[in-house]
C-alpha positions in Angstrom: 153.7 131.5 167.6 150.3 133.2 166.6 147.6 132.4 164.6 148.5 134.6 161.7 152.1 133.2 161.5 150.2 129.4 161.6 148.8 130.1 158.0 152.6 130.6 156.6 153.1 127.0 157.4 152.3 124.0 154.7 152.0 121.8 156.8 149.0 123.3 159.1 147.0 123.9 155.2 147.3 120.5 155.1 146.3 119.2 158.2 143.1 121.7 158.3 142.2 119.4 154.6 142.6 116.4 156.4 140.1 118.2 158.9 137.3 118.9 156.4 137.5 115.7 154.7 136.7 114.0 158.1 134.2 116.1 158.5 132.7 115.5 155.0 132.5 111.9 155.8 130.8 112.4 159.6 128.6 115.5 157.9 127.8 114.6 154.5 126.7 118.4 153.1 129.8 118.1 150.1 130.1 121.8 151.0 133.0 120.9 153.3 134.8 118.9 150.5 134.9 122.4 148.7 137.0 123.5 151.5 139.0 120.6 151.9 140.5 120.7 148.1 141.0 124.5 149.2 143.0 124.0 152.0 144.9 121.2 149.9 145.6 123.6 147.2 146.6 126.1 149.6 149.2 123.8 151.3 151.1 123.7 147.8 150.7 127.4 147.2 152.3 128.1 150.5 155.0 125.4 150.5 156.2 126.9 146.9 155.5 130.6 146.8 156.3 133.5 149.4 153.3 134.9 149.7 153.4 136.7 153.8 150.0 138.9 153.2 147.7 137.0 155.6 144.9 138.9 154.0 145.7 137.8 150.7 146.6 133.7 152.0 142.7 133.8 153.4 141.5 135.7 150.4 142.8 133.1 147.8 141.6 129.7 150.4 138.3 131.0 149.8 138.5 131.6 145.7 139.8 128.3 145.9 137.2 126.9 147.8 134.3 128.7 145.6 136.2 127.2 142.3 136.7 123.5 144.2 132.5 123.5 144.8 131.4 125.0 141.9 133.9 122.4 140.0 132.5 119.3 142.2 128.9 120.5 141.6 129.4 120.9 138.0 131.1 117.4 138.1 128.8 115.3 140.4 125.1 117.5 138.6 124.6 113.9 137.1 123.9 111.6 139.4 120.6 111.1 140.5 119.1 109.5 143.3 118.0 106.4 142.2 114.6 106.8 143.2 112.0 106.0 139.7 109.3 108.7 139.3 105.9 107.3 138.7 104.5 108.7 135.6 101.6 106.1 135.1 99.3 104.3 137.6 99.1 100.6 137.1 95.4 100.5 137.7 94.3 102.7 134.6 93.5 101.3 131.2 
């Protein structure tokens, strides 16, 4: 079995999510998260359609994973760091 005919399983999307999200946790950069909910969405999309284009199976895992990181950007833009910006020094009048 080759590489190409890897990508026509389910199962191997979802083990490569499981992938990046452990390294997401080890490297915390949240782009690898992107690619994790890609290859996750990519597990269903292979378990329930018949797509056999390999071009087209790596072509959609990385719309996927653009949509899934510009989605948890525009979700987690709120939080801040916590750290208070001094606008005022103590010591003037």
């Amino acid at each position: 079995m080759d590489a190409t005919s890897l990508l026509h399983i389910w199962w191997v999307w979802l083990s490569a999510a499981l992938a990046l999200a452990l390294i997401e946790l080890v490297l915390p950069t949240s782009i690898f998260l992107g690619f994790a909910l890609g290859a996750l969405i990519m597990a269903g999309v292979v378990a329930f359609t018949a797509i056999t284009n390999t071009s087209a199976l790596l072509a959609l895992f990385a719309a996927l994973s653009l949509v899934a990181w510009i989605a948890l950007k525009i979700a987690f833009k709120s939080q801040s760091s916590g750290a208070r910006v001094v606008t005022r020094d103590i010591n003037e009048n």
